[in-house]
N, C-alpha and C positions, 0 to 999 in steps of 0.2 A: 356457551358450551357446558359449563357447572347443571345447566336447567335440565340439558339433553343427559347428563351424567344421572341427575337424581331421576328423573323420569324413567328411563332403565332401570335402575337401582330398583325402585319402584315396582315397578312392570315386574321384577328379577322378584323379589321377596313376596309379594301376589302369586306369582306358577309356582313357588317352592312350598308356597301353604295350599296353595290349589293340590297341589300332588302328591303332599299327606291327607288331605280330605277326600279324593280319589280313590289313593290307596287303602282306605278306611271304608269306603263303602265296598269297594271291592271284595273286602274282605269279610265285610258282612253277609255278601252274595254267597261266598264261598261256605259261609256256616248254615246258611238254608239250604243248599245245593250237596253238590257232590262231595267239598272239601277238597284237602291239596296231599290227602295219604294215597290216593293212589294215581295212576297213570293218565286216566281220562282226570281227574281230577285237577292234575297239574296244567292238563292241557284247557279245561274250561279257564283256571285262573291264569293261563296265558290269553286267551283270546276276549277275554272278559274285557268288552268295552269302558270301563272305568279304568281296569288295571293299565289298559294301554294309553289311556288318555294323563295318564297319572305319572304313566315314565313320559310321558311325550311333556309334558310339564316339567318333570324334574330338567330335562334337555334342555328347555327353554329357559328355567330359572339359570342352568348352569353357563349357557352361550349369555345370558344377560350381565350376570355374577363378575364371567370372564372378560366383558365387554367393558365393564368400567372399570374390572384393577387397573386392566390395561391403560386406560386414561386417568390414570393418576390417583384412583382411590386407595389410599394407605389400606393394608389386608390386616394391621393390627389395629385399627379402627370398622373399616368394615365389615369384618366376620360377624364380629357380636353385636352388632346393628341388625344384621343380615338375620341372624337366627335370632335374638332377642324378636326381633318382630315378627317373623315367623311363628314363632310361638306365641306371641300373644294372638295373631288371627288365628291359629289354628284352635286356640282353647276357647274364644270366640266362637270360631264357626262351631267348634264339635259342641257347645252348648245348644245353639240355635237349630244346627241341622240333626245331630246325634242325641239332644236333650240330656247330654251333657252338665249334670249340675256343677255348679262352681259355689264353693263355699268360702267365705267371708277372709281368709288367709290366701286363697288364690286372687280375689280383688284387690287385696291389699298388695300383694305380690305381683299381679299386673301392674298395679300404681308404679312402683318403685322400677318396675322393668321399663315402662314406660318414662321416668327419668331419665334413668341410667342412659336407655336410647336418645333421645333430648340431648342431657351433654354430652354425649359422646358424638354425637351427628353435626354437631359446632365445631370438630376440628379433622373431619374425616379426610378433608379432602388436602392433600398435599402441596403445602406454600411456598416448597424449596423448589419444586420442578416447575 
């Protein structure tokens, strides 16, 4: 059961960085295009294939998120798992896809976040229930 919990988990913190790099392109769209000051404008960044595929993501990270508290994952361990990793793929991806430079204090800052996830991922899961 713990395999099918991380795998969600998983799957969950994947669409929650998928759905800031969505909402990032999207919104790149929106700065070559019309923008979101005026009417039709709000209305391209509503219909705007990314932007919708980026809430439908967030939906997905949140029904996953909510799927393993509910099985036992401690929420004062999880949370900062959750975003701690999040962030690190997203500053990833926006390097790779957005050419996003990262400079020598955010690697090192990765490093440490990437700990910090480690031990904290050693006792996420709740041994009293």
């Amino acid at each position: 059961m713990q395999v099918q919990i991380i795998l969600v988990f998983c799957i969950a913190v994947f669409f929650n960085a998928l759905a800031n790099i969505l909402i990032k392109s999207s919104s790149l769209q929106d700065a070559q295009g019309q923008g979101t000051s005026s009417p039709v404008g709000i209305i391209w960044t509503i219909l705007n294939p990314y932007f919708i595929a980026g809430l439908a993501s967030f939906g997905l990270a949140l029904l996953g998120y909510r799927f393993v508290l509910g099985k036992g994952l401690k929420l004062s361990l999880a949370y900062p798992v959750f975003t701690s990793s999040g962030f690190i793929i997203v500053l990833m991806a926006s390097a790779f896809f957005f050419k996003e430079r990262l400079n020598w204090t955010q690697w090192i800052g990765i490093a440490f976040i990437m700990i910090g996830v480690w031990l904290t991922a050693l006792q996420m899961f709740d041994v009293e229930s």
